[in-house]
C-alpha positions as CSV (number, residue, x, y, z in Angstrom):
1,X,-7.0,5.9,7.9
2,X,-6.8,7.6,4.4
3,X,-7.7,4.5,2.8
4,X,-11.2,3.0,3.1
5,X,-13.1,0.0,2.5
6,X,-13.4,-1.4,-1.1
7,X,-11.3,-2.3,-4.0
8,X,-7.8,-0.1,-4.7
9,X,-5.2,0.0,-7.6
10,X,-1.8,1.2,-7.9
11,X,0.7,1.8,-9.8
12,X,4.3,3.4,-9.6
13,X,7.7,2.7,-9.6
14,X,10.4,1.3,-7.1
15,X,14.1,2.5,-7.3
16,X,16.8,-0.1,-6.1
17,X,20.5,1.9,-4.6
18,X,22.5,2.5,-7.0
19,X,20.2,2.6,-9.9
20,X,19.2,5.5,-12.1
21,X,15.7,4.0,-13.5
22,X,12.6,3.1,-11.5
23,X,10.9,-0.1,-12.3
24,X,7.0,-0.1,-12.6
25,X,5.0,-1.6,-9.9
26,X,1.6,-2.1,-10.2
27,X,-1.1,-2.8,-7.0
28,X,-4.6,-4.6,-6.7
29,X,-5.9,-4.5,-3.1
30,X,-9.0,-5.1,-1.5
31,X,-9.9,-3.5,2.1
32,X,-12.2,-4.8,4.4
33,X,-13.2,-3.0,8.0
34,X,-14.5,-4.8,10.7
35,X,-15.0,-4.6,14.4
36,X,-11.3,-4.9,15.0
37,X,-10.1,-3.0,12.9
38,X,-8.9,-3.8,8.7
39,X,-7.4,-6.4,6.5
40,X,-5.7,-5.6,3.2
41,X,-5.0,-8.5,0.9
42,X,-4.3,-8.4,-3.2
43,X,-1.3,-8.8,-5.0
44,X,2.0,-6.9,-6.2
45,X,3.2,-7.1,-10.0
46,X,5.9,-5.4,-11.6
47,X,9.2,-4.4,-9.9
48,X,7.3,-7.3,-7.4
49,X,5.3,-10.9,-8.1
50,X,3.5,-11.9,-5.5
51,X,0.7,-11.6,-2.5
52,X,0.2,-8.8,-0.3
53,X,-1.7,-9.8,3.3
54,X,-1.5,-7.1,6.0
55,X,-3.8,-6.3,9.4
56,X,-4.4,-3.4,11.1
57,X,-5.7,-3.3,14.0
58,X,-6.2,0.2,17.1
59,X,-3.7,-0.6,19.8
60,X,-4.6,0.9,23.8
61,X,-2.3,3.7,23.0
62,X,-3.9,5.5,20.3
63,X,-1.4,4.0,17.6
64,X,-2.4,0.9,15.3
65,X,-0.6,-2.2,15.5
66,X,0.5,-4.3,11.7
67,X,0.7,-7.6,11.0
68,X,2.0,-8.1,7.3
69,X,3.0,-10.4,5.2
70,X,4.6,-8.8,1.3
71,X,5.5,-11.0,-1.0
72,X,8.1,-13.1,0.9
73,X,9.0,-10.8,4.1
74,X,7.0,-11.1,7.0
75,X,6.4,-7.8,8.9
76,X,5.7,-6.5,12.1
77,X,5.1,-2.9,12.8
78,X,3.1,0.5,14.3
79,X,0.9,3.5,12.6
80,X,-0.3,6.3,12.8
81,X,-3.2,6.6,11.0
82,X,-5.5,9.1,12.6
83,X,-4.5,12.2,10.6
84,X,-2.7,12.8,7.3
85,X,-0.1,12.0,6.5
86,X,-0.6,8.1,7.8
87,X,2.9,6.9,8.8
88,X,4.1,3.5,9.1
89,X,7.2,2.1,10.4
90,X,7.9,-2.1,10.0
91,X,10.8,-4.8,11.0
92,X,11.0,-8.6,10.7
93,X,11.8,-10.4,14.1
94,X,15.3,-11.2,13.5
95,X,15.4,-7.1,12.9
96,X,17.4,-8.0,9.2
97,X,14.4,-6.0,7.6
98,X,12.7,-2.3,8.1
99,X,10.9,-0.1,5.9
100,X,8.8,3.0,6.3
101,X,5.6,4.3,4.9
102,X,3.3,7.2,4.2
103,X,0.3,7.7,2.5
104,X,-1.2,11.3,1.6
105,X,-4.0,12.8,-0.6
106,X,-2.7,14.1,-3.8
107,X,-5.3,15.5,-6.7
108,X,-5.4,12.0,-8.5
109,X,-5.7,9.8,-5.6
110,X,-3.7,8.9,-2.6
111,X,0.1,8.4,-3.1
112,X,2.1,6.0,-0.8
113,X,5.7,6.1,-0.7
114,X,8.3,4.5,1.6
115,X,11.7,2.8,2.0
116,X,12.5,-0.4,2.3
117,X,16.1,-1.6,4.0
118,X,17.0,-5.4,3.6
119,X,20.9,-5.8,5.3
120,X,22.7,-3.4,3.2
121,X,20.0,-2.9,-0.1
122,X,17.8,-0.1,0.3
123,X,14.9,0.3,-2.2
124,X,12.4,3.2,-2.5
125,X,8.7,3.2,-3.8
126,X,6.9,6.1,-5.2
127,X,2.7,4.5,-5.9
128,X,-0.8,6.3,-7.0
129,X,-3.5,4.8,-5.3
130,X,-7.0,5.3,-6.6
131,X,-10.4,4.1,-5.9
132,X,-11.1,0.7,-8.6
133,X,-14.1,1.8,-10.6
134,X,-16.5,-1.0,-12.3
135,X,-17.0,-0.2,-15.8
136,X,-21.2,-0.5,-16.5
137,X,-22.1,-0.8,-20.0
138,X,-25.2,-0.9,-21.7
139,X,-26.7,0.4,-25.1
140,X,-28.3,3.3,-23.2
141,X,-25.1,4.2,-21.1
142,X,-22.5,7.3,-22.5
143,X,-19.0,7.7,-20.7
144,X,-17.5,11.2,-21.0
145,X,-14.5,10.4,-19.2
146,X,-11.9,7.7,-19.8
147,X,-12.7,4.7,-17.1
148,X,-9.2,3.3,-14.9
């Protein structure tokens, strides 16, 4: 999986049909590995408002299986994760919901875009990804480059 353990932000847009103008989305997430495979969990605000809760785990056929919960939908789905680009496709149970994802390295970070298909609405999401870094300070301590 492109993305690893630790803490993540985000930001980008999301373009509903029939509009012109992306609205800004912005992403905190937190990744934790364990035997089993990962958890994601952080929060969507922008274009979005809300919690973001999502599992990953390796199936027995070499794909990985999702279990995700974005702000209000609740998601089932399969991965590919094992080489670049990591692909994701995603439904609801009552199969009124869809959307697809992939994540690739880019020279600032890791950018994710997908679709999103609720009955007849489509949106589209264009996000940077990038490592959260911890500002230090101290009297002693000089940054030469501006801190995210």
């Amino acid at each position: 999986m492109i993305l690893k353990r630790g803490d993540w932000i985000g930001k980008g847009s999301v373009l509903v049909d029939g509009a012109t103008l992306g609205v800004g989305l912005e992403l905190a997430l937190k990744i934790v590995e364990d035997d089993d495979g990962f958890t994601l969990t952080g929060d969507l605000s922008g274009a979005g408002q809300g919690p973001i809760s999502i599992r990953i785990a390796p199936n027995d056929v070499g794909t990985y299986v999702i279990d995700a919960r974005i702000l209000t939908a609740a998601l089932d789905g399969i991965a590919k994760l094992e080489s670049e680009p990591n692909l994701a496709l995603v439904w609801n149970e009552a199969q009124t919901q869809s959307g697809t994802m992939a994540l690739f390295l880019v020279d600032t970070g890791i950018a994710c875009r997908g679709f999103f298909r609720e009955n007849d609405n489509t949106i589209t999401w264009e996000v940077l990804i990038q490592p959260k870094q911890e500002v230090i300070t101290g009297e002693n301590i000089v940054s030469f480059r501006p801190r995210r």
